[in-house]
MDTraj code that builds the backbone (N, CA, C; nanometers):
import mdtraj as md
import numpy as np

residues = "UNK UNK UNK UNK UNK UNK UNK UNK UNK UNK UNK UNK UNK UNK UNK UNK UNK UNK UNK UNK UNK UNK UNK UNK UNK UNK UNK UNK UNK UNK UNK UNK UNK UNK UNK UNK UNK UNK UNK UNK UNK UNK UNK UNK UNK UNK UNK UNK UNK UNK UNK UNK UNK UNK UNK UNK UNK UNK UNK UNK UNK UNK UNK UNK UNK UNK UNK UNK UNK UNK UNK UNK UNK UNK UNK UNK UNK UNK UNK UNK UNK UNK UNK UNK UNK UNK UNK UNK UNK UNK UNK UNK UNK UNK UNK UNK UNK UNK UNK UNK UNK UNK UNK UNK UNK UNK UNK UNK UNK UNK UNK UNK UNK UNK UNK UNK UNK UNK UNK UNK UNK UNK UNK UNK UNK UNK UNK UNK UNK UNK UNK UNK".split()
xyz = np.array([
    [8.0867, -11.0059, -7.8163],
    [8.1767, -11.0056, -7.9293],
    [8.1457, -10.8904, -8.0243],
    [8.0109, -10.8300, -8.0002],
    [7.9624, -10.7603, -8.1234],
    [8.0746, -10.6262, -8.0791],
    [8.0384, -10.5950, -7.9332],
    [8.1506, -10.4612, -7.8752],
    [8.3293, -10.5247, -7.9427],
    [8.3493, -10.5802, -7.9029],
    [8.5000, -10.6259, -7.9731],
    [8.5284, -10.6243, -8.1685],
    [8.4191, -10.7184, -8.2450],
    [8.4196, -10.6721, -8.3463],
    [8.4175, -10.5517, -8.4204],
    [8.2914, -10.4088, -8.3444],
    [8.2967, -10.2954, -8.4076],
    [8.4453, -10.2314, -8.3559],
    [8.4956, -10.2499, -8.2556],
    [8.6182, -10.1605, -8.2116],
    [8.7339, -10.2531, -8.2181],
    [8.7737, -10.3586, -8.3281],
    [8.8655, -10.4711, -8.3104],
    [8.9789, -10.3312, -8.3764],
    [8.9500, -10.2351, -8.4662],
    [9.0917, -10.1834, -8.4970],
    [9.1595, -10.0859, -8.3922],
    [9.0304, -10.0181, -8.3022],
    [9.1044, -9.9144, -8.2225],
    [9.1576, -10.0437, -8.0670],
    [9.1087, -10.1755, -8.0828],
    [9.1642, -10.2106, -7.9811],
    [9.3017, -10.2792, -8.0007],
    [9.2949, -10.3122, -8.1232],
    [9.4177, -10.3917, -8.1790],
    [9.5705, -10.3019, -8.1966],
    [9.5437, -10.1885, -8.2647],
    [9.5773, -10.0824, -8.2666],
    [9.7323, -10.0962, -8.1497],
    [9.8542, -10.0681, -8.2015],
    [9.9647, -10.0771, -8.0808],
    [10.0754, -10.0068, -8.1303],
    [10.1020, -9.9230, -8.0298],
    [10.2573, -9.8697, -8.0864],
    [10.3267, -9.8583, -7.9682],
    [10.4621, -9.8648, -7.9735],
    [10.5785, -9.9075, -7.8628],
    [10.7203, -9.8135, -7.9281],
    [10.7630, -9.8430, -7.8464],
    [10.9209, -9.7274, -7.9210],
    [10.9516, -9.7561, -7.9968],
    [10.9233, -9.9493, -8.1037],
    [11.0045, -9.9576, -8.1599],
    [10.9276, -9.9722, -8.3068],
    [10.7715, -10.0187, -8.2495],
    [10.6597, -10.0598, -8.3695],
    [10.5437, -9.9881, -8.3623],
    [10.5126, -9.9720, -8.4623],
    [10.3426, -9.9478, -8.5276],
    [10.2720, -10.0229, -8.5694],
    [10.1730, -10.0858, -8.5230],
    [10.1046, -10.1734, -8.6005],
    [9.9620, -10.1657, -8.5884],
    [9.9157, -10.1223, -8.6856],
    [9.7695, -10.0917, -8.6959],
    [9.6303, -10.2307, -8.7931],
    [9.5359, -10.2158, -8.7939],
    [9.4247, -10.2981, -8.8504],
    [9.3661, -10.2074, -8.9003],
    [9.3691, -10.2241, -9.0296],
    [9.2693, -10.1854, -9.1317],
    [9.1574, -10.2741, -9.1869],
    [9.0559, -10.2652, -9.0738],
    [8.9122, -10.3170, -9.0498],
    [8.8435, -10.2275, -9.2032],
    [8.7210, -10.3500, -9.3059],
    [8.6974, -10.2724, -9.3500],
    [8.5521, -10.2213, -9.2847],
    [8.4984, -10.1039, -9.3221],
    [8.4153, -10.0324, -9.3288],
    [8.2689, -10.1089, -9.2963],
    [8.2610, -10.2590, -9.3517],
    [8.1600, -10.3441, -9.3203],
    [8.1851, -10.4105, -9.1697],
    [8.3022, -10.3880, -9.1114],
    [8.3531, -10.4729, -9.0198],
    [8.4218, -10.6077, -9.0183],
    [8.3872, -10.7133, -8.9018],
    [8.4556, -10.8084, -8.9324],
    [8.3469, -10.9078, -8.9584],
    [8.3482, -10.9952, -9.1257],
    [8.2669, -11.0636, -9.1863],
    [8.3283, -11.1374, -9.2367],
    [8.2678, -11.3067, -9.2815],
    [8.3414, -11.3815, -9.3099],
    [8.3787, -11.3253, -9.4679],
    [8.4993, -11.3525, -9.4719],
    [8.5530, -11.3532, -9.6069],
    [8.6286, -11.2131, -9.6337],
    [8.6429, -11.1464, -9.5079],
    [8.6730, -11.0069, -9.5039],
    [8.8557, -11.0314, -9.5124],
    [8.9033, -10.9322, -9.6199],
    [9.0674, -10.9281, -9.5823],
    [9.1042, -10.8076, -9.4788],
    [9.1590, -10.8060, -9.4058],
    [9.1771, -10.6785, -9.2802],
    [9.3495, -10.6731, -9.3441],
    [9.3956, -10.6140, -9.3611],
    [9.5320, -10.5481, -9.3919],
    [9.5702, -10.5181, -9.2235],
    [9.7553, -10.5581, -9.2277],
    [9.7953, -10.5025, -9.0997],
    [9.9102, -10.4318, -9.1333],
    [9.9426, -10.3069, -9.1522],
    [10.0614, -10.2096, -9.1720],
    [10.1356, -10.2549, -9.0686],
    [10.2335, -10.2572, -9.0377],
    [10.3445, -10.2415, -8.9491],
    [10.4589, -10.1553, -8.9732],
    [10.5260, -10.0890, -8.8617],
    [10.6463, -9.9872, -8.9016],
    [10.7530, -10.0649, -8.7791],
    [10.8896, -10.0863, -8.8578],
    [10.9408, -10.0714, -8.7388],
    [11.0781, -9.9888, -8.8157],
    [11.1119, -9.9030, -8.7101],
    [11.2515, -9.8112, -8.7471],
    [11.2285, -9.7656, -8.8961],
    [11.0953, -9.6839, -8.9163],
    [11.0930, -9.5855, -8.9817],
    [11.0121, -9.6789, -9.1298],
    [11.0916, -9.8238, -9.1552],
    [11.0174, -9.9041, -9.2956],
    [10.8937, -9.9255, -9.2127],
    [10.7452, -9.9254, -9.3529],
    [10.6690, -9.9969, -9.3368],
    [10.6467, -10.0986, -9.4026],
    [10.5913, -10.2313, -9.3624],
    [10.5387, -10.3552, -9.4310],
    [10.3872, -10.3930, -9.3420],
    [10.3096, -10.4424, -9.5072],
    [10.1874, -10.4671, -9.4791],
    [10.1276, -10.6002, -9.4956],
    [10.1061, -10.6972, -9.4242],
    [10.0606, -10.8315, -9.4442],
    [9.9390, -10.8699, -9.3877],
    [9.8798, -10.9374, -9.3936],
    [9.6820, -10.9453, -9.3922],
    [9.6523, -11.0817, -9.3539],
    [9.5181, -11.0495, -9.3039],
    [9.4605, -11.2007, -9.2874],
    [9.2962, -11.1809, -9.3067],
    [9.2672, -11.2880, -9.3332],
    [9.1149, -11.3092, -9.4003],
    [9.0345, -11.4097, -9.2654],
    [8.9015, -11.3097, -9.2543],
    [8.7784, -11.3837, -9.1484],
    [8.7427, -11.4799, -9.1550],
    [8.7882, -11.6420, -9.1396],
    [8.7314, -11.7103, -9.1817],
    [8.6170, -11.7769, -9.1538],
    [8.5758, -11.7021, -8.9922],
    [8.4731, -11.7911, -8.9158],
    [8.3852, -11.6597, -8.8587],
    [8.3316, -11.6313, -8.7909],
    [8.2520, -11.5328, -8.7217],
    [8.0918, -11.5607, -8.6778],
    [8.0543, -11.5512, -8.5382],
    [7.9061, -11.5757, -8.5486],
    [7.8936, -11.4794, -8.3625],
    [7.8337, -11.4874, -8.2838],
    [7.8126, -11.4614, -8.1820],
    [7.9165, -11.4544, -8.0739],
    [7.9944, -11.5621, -8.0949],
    [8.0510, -11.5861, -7.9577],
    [8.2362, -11.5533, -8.0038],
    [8.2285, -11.5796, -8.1208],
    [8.4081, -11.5955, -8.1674],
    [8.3809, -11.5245, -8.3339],
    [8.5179, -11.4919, -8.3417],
    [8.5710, -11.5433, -8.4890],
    [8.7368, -11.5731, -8.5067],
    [8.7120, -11.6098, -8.6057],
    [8.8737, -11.6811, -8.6432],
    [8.9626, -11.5345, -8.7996],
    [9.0443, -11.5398, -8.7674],
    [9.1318, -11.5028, -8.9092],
    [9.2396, -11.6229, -8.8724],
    [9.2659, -11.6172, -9.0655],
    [9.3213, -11.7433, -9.1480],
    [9.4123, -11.5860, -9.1923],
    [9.5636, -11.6059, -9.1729],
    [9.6912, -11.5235, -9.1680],
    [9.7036, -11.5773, -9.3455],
    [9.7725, -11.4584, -9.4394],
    [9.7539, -11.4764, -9.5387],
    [9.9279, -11.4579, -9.5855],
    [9.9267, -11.5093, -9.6779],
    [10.0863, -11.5039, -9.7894],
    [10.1861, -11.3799, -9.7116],
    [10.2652, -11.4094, -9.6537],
    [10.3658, -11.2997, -9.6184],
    [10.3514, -11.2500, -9.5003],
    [10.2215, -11.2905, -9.3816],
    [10.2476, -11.3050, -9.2178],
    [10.2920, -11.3665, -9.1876],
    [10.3774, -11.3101, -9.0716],
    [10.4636, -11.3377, -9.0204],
    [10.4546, -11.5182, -8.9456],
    [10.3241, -11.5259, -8.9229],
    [10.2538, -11.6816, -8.9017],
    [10.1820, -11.7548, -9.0005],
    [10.1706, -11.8847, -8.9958],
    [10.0462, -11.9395, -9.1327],
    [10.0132, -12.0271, -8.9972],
    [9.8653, -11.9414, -8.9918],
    [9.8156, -11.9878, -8.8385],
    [9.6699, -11.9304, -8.8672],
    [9.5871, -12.0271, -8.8274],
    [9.4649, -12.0124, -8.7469],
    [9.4397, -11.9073, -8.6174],
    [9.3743, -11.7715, -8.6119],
    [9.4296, -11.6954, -8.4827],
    [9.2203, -11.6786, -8.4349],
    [9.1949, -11.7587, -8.2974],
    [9.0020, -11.7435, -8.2531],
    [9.0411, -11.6860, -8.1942],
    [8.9489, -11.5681, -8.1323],
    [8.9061, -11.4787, -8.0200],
    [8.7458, -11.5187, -7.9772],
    [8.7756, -11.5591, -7.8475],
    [8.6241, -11.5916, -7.8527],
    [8.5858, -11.5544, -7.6906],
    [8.4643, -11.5483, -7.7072],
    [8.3838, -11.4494, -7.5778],
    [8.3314, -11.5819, -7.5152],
    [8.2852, -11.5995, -7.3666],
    [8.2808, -11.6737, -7.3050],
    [8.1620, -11.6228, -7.1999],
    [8.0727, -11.6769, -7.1536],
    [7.9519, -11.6300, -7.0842],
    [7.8997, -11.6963, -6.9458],
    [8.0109, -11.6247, -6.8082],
    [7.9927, -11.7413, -6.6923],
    [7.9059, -11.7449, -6.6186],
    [7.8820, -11.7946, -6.5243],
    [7.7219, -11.8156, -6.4391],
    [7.7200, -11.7017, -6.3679],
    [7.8603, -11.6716, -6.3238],
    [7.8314, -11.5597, -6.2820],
    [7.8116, -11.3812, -6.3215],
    [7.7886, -11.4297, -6.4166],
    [7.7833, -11.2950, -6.5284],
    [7.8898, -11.2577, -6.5885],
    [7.9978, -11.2873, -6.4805],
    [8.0925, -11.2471, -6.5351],
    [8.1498, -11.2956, -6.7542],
    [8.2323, -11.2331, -6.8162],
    [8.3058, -11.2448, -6.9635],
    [8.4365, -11.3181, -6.9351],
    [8.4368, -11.4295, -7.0599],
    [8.6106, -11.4397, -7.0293],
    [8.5828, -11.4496, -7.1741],
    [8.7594, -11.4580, -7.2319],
    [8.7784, -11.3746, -7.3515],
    [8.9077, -11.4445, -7.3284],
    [8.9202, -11.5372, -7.4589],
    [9.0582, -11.6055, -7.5463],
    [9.0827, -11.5578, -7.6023],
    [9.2648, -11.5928, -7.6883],
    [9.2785, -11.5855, -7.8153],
    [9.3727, -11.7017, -7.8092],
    [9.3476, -11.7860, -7.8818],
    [9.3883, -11.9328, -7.9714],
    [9.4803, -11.9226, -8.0905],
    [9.5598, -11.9610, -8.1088],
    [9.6718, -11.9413, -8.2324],
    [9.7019, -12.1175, -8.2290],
    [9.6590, -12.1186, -8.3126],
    [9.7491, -12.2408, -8.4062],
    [9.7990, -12.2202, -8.5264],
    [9.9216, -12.2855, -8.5095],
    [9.9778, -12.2999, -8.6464],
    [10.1376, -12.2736, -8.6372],
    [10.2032, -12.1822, -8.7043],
    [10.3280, -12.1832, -8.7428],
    [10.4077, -12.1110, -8.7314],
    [10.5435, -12.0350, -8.7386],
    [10.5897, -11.9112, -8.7619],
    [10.6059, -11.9497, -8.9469],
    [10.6143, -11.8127, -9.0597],
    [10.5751, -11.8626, -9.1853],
    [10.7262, -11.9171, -9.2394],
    [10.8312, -11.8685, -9.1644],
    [10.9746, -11.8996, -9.2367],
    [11.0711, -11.9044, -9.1241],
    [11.1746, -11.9302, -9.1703],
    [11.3117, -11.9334, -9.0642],
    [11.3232, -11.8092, -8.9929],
    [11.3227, -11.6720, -9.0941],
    [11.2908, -11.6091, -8.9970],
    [11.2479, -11.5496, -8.9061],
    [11.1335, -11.5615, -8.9086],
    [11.0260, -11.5142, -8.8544],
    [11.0161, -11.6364, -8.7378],
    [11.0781, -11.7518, -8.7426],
    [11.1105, -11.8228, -8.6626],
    [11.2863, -11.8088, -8.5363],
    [11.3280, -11.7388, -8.6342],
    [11.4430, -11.6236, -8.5287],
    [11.4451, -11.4760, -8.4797],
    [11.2929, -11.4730, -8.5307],
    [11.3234, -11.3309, -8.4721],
    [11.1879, -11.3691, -8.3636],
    [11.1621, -11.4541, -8.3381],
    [11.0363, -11.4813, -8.2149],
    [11.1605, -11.4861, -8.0902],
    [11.2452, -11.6140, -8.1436],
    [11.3276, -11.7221, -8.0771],
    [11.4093, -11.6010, -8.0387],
    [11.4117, -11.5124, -8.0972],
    [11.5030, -11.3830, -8.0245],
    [11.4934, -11.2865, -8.0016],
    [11.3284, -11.2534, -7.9131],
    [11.3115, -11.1655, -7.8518],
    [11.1622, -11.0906, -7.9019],
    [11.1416, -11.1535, -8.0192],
    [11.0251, -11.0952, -8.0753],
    [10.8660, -11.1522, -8.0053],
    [10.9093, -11.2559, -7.9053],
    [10.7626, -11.3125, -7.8633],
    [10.7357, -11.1844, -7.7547],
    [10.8434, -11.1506, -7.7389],
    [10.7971, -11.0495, -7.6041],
    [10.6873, -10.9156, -7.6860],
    [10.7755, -10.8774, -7.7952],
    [10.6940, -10.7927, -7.8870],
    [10.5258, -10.8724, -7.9294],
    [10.5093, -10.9885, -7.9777],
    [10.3980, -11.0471, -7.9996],
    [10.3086, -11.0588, -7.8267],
    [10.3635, -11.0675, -7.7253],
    [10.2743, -11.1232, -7.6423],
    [10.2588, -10.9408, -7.5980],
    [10.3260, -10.8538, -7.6095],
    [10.2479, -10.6813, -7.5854],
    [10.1560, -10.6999, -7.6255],
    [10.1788, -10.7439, -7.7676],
    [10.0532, -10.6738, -7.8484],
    [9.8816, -10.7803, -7.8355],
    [9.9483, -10.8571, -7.7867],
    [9.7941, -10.9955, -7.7095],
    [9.7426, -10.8975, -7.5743],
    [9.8908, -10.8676, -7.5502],
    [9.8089, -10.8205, -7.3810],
    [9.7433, -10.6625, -7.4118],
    [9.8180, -10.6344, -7.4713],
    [9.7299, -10.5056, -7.5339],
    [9.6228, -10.5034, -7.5728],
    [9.5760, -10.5720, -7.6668],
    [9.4474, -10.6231, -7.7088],
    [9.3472, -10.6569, -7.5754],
    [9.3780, -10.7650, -7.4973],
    [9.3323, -10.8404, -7.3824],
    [9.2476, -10.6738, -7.2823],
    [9.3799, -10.6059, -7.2670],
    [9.3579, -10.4967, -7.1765],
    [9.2336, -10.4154, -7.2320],
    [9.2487, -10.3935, -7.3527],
    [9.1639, -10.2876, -7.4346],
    [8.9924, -10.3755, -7.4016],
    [8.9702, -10.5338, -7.4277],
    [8.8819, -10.5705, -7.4688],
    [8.8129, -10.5707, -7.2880],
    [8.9165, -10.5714, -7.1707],
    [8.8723, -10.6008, -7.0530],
    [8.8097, -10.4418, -7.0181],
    [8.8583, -10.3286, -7.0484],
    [8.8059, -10.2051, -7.0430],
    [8.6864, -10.1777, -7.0986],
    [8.6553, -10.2266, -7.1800],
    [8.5034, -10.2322, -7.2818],
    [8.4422, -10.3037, -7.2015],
    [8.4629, -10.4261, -7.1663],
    [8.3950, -10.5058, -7.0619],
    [8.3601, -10.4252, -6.9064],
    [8.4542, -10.3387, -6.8787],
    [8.3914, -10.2872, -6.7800],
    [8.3013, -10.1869, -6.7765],
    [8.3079, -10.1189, -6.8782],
    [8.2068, -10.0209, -6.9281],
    [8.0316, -10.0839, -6.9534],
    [8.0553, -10.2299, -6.9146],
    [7.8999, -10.2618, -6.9653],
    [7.8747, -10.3508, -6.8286],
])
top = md.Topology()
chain = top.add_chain()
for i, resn in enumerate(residues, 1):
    res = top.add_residue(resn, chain, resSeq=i)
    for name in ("N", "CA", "C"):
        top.add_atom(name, md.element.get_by_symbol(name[0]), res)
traj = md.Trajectory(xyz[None], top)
């Protein structure tokens, strides 16, 4: 987790034809109580909405999605350690979409945009994994 925490912004990090969406990790990394800002662009506007660390230790941490994401959700990433040496590597979302719309724009087409940006992540964190 420690490799995933120092590089959570260049792995999180995603842009597509239509979005930008970056993590502004601060400078200490990811610590409990940390706010990480997430810019997003799509078609030229940007909007910026955040979420705060609420958990972190060895194996996982959690962000708690804050006033004006797009979810009010619980989001773990957590590292996993199998017999056979091999890593496995979640991410857990509970919780909500935050409003109606953000509940029509999933329902219409936007999960495909949300599940890039999981598998994006996923891909980035399985490449680090192979490097070790």
């Amino acid at each position: 987790m420690s490799q995933v925490e120092s590089s959570f912004a260049s792995f999180a990090n995603y842009t597509s034809s239509l979005w930008k969406l970056t993590f502004s990790v601060p400078s200490a990394g990811i610590a409990v109580g940390q706010t990480i800002g997430i810019p997003h662009t799509i078609l030229g506007e940007t909007f910026t909405d955040s979420v705060t660390v609420s958990q972190a230790n060895a194996t996982s941490f959690t962000f708690s999605t804050n006033a004006g994401h797009p979810l009010n959700a619980n989001i773990t990433f957590t590292a996993s350690q199998f017999n056979s040496g091999l890593v496995g590597f979640s991410i857990y979302i509970q919780g909500q979409t935050s409003s109606p719309f953000w509940s029509l724009f999933f329902s219409s087409g936007g999960s495909e945009f949300e599940d890039d940006v999981w598998n994006h992540f996923l891909d980035q964190v399985r490449a680090q994994c192979a490097k070790h």
